[in-house]
N, C-alpha and C positions, 0 to 999 in steps of 0.2 A: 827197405824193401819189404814189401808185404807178401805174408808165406802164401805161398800159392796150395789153392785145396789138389788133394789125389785124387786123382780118376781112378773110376772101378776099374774099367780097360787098363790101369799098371799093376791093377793087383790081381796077385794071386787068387787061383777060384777058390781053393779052400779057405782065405781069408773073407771072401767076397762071403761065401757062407754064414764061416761065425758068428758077421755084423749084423746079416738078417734074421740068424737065430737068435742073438741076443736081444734084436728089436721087438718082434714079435714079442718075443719073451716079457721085455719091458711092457708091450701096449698089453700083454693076457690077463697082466698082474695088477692092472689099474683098476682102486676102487673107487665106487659113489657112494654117496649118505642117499638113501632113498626117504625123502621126507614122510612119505605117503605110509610107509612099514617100519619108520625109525631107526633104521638100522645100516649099516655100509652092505651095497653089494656088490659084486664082481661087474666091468663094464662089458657088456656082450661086443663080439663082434661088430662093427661099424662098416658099411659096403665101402670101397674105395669111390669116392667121388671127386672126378677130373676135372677140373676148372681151368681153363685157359689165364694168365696171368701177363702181368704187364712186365714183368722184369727180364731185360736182356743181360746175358752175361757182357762184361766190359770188352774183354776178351776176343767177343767174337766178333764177326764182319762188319755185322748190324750195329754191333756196339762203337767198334771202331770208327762208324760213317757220323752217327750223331757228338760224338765227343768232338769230333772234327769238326763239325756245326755250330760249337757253343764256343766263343774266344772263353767264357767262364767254367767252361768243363775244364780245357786243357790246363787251365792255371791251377784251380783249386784241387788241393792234395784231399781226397775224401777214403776215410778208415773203409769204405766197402767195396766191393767186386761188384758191382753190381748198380744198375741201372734204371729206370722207368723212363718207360717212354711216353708215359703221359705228360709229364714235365718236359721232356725236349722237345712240346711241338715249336714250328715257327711260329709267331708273333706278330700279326698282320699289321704293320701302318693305320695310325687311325685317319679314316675320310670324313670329311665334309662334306655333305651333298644339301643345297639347296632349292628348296621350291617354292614357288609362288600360287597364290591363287587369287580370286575377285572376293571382294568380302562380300557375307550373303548378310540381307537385312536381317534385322532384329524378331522372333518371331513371340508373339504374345496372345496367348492363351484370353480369349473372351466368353462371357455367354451372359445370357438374359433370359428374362421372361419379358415375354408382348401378351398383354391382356387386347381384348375389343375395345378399352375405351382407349389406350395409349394408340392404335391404330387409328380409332375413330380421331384424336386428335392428332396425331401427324397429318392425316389429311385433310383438316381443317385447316394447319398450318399452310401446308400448300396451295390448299385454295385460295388464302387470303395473299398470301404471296404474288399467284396469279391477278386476283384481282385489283389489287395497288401497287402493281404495274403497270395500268392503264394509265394513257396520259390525260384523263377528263377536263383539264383548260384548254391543251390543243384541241381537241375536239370540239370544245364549243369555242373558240374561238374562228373553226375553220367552219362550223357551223353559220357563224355571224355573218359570212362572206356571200354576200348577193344571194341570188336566186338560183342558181345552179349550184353554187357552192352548196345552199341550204339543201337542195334535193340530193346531191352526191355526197354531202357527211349523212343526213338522214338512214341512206341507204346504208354507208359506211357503218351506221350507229348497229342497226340490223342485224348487218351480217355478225357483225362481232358480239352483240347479244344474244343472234341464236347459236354463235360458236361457245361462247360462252354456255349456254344451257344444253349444248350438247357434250363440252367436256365434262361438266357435273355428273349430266347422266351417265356418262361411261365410268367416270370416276367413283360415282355409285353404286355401278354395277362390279366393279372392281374391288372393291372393300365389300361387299355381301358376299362376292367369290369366295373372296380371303378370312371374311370373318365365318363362313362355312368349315374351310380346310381348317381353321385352327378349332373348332368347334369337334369338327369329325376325328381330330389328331387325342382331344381332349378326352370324346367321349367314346374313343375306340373300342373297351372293351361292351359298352353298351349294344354297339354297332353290330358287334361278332356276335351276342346272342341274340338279337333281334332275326339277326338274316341264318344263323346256324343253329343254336341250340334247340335242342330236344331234350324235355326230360326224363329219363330212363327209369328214374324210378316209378312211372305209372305203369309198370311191367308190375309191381310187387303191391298196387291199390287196388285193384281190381278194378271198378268201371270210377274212379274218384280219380280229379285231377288238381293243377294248381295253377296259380298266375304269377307269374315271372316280371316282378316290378324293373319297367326299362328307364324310358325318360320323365322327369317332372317340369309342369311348363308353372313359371309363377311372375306373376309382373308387380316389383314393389309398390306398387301405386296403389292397386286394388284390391289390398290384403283387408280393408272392409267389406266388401262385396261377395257375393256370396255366388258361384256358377248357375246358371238361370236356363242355360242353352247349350247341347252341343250341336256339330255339325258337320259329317265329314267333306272333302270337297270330291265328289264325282270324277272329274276330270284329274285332279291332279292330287292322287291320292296320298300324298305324304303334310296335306295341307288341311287344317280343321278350323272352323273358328270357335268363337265361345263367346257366349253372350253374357252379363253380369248385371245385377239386378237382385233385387227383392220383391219377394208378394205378400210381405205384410206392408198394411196403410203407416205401422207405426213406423216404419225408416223407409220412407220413399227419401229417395233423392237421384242424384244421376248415377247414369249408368254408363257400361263400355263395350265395345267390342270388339275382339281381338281376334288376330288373325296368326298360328301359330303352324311353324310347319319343325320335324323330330331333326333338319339339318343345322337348326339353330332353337334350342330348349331357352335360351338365355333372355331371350329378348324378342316379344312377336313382331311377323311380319310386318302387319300393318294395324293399326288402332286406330278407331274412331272413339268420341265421348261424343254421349248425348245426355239430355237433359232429364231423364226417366229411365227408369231399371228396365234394360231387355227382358223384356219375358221367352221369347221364341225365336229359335235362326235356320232360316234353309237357306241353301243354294241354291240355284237354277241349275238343272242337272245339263241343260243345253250350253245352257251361257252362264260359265262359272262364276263371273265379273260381277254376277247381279247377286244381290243379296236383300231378303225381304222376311217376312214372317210365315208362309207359306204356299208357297210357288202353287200355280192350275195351270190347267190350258192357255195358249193363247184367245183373244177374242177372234173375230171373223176378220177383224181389219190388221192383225197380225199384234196386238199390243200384249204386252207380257200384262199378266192379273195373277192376284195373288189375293188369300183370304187371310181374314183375322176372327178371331173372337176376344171379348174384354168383358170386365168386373161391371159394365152397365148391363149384360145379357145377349146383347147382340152380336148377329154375325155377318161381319159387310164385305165385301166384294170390292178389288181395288184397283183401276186398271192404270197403265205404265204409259200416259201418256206423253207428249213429246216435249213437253217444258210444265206439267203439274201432274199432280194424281186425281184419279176421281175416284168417288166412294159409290158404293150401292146398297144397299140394307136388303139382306137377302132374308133373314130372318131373325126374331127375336127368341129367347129364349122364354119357356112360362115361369111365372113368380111362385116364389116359396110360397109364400101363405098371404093371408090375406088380415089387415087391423081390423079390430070389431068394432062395428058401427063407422065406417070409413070406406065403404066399395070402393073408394076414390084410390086410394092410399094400400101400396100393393108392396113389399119388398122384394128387391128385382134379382132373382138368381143368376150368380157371376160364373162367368165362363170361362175355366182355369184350363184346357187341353182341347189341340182341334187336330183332326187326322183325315186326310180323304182317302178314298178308297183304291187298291191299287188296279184294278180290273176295270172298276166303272169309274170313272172320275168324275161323276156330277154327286156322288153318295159319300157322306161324310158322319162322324161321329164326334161328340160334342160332350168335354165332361163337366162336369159342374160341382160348385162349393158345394150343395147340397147332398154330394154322393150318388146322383142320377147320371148315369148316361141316354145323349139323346141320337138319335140316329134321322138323318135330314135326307135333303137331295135340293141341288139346284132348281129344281124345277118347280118345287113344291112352295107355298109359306107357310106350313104348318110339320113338323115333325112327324116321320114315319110311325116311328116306334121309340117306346122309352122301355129302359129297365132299371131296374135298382137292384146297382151294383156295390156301394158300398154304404155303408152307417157314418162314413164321416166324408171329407170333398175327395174326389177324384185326381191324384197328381198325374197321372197318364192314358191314355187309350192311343192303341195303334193298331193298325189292321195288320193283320197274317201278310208277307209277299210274297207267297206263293197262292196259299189256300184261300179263294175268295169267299168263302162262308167266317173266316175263326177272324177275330181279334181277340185281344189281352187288354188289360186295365189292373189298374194299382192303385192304392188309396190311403191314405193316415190310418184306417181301422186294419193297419198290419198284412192287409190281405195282397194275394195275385189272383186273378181270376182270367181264365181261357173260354172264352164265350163262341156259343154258334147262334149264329144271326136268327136262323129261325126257331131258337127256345129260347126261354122267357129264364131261366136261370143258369149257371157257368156249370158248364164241361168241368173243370181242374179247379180246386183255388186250393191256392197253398196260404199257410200261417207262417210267417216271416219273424213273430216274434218283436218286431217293431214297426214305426213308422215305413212306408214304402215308398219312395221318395222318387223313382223311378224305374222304366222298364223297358228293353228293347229286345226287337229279336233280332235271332243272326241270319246275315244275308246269304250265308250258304246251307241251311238247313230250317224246312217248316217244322220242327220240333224241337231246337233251339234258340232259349231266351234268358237274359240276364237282368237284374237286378240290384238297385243298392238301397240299403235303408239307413234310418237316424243314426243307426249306433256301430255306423264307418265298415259295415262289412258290403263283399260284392257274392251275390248268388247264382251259382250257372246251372241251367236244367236243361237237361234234352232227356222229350219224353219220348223218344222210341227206346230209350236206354230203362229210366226209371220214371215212373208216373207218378209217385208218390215223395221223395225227397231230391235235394238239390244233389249235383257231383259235384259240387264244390261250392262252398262258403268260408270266406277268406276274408282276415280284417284288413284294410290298405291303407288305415289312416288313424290315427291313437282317438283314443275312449270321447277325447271335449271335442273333439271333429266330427260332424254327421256327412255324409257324402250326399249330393243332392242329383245330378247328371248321369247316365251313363247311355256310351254311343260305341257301337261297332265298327270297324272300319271297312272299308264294300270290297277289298282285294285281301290284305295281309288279316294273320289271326293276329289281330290286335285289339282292345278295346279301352277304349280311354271314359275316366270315371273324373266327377268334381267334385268339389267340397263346400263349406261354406266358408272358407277364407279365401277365394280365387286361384285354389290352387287345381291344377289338372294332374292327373299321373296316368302313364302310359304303360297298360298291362298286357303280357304276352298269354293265349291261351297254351296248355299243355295239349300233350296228342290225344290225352282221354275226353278231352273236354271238346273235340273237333273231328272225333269218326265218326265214319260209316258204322250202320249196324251189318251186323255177319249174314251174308249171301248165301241160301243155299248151297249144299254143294254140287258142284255142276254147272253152277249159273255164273254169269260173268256179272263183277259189278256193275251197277247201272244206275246215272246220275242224268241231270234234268230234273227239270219242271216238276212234268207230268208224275215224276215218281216224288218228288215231293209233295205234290197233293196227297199221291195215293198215302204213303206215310200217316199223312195227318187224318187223312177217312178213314182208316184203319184203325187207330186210336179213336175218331166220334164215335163208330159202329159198337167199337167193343166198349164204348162208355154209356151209352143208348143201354 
């Protein structure tokens, strides 16, 4: 029999007492080793804290219901009074539960890169799939069948030949789609500064800017050739061509022309070769299609004419007839000098640059090897006026597009020069420091014009800003590279430069290199034409 504990309720209160003053007594007298001060010290007071617990007495109700529950409670003789009820829960049956489902296929991670040429040949694959499916014995043999037969496979041959060239065509224009979007995927971040960036720092240059190199166009073929020509397209402004060519006698050979637009850098639109270095390339600003050495008026019977000038001196007149060209010799250029004792025997001065006029179109300018510019008109055969412009040949002359008095001219002897038609010497000429290889102006400002020379830099001036040095000279191309082209483009601030290895790059102007000069205040800004002349007579007046 196990001794059963006494309850406080049998005992006496004064016993009840003693126990808890002996307890107390016992917990007052407990000491610690306090590591911290090395020494034992009395253990303080402790708050009482209540814990709910799990043990029932055997004894009680509760106790008695679960001992009932367990066949192993009631058997086994256990030394305690005492109970946990966490051990007496029930004990659930173990279940079985099944399920089904559809088995999902296998899934497998893939990825690739697709170049233009793996595209370009898959769908050569395809084509030729399509085309040697054709059944060409049935067809001539259903050919061979009489005289109706012959005329309804005939017809038959037709149609499936022109279906045939029209799935090409689509399929062609399906792969330029696509070789675009992977083009625009590639050269995304190009894309985002061309159409967004501004650069902030021209807030801390004062009136100096910079050029934000975008896309490079280069075609492996023609890494001998050297850029001859640019050209933007009028109509469809994201498109330029480039002519390729030499104008020295020692490497003459063929030449190319290429046709490049910034939705595809990789590979131009469209390429012809000819058999002679392109010296010169326009547009027809009406009819994009046509491309020549430099577009005029049409004649009275509506035929496109275009002029040239060449290394024999002459300058001929060429009109667009309906199955040949015809020439016309409008006029000759006069000879350098003359051999002594030989009147006969003249050396004939070559005609490296030709520009016509934008106001009057029968008045043109004409530069030459020998550093003269000649100044002509249609209607005349003899030159209006000559001046001498440079000590060595002429690489540019182009008339002002706004101002009809100014053109510009650039030449090997380093210089630029801004010319007014009725004086005999230039307005402006700037020292460049090298070779000047080339010059244009911008199409939204008559006092902005740029420039590249031998030794690969690009020059930008606007002289309502400063009349005396460049706001920007920036190299685009390493030291053994000379740039030979450069062209503006007639919408975006863009301006595309070339080199002598056929390569082109596509430069972004900054905001300092493309303001407005500072409006009164009071005045509202004001753009046009007309104030673009005034602009530039403002500058002759105060240069007079």
């Amino acid at each position: 029999m196990s001794k059963q504990p006494q309850n406080e309720s049998n005992l006496s209160e004064k016993t009840v007492v003693l126990r808890r003053a002996r307890l107390n007594a016992a917990t007052s007298s407990l000491m610690r080793f306090s590591f911290k001060e090395c020494c034992f010290k009395p253990v303080a007071d402790e708050p009482d804290i209540e814990i709910e617990g799990s043990l029932v007495h055997k004894d009680s109700e509760e106790g008695q219901i679960l001992c009932a529950e367990k066949e192993v409670g009631r058997k086994s003789k256990t030394l305690f009074s005492c109970i946990t009820t966490a051990t007496q829960t029930t004990i659930n049956p173990p279940r079985e539960v099944a399920c089904q489902t559809e088995s999902q296929p296998l899934l497998v991670n893939y990825s690739a890169t697709a170049n233009q040429w793996e595209i370009y040949d898959f769908y050569q694959e395809e084509l030729q799939k399509r085309t040697s499916s054709t059944k060409k014995d049935e067809k001539e043999n259903e050919i061979a069948e009489g005289a109706e037969g012959v005329h309804g496979n005939l017809s038959l041959l037709r149609d499936f030949t022109d279906k045939s060239d029209h799935d090409l065509a689509m399929l062609s224009t399906a792969a330029k789609l696509l070789e675009y979007a992977v083009n625009e995927n590639i050269n995304g971040d190009i894309i985002a500064d061309f159409k967004h960036f501004e650069d902030e720092a021209d807030e801390f240059r004062g009136d100096k800017g910079t050029l934000l190199p975008l896309w490079e166009f280069q075609y492996n073929k023609v890494k001998s050739l050297p850029v001859s020509a640019l050209c933007w397209n009028k109509k469809y402004n994201d498109l330029f061509a480039v002519g390729l060519g030499s104008h020295k006698f020692t490497e003459l050979e063929c030449g190319m022309l290429l046709f490049y637009t910034w939705r595809n850098n990789n590979h131009p639109e469209f390429l012809f070769n000819t058999d002679s270095g392109v010296m010169c390339v326009d547009i027809h600003e009406q009819k994009s299609h046509l491309v020549a050495v430099k577009w005029w008026e049409d004649d009275l019977y509506g035929n496109h004419t275009f002029f040239s000038v060449s290394a024999d001196g002459r300058v001929v007149s060429w009109t667009l007839g309906k199955y040949e060209l015809f020439s016309t010799n409008i006029i000759k250029l006069p000879p350098m000098d003359k051999v002594p004792d030989d009147l006969n025997n003249v050396i004939v001065t070559a005609g490296l640059t030709l520009d016509f006029h934008k106001q009057k179109p029968y008045h043109f300018l004409v530069g030459t090897e020998a550093g003269k510019i000649h100044k002509g008109s249609t209607h005349y055969t003899r030159f209006i006026k000559t001046y001498e412009a440079h000590f060595r040949m002429v690489s540019c002359v182009r008339w002002n597009p706004f101002n009809p008095k100014v053109f510009i001219t650039c030449g090997m002897d380093w210089r630029v020069n801004i010319w007014d038609e009725t004086t005999d010497s230039p307005v402006f000429t700037f020292d460049l420091k090298s070779s000047v290889m080339d010059v244009a102006w911008a199409p939204y400002s008559s006092t902005v014009f740029a420039a590249v020379t031998a030794d690969g830099k690009v020059h930008v001036f606007d002289l309502s800003i400063n009349r005396f040095e460049a706001l920007c000279q920036q190299r685009v191309v390493s030291t053994k590279r000379h740039l030979t082209c450069i062209e503006f483009n007639p919408v975006h601030p863009i301006i595309i430069v070339g080199n002598d290895r056929g390569l082109v790059i596509s430069l972004k102007l900054s905001p300092n290199l493309r303001k407005n000069p500072k409006e009164e205040k009071g005045k509202e800004p004001s753009t046009g034409a007309e104030v673009e002349i005034a602009k530039m007579e403002k500058l002759l007046i105060l240069m007079r």
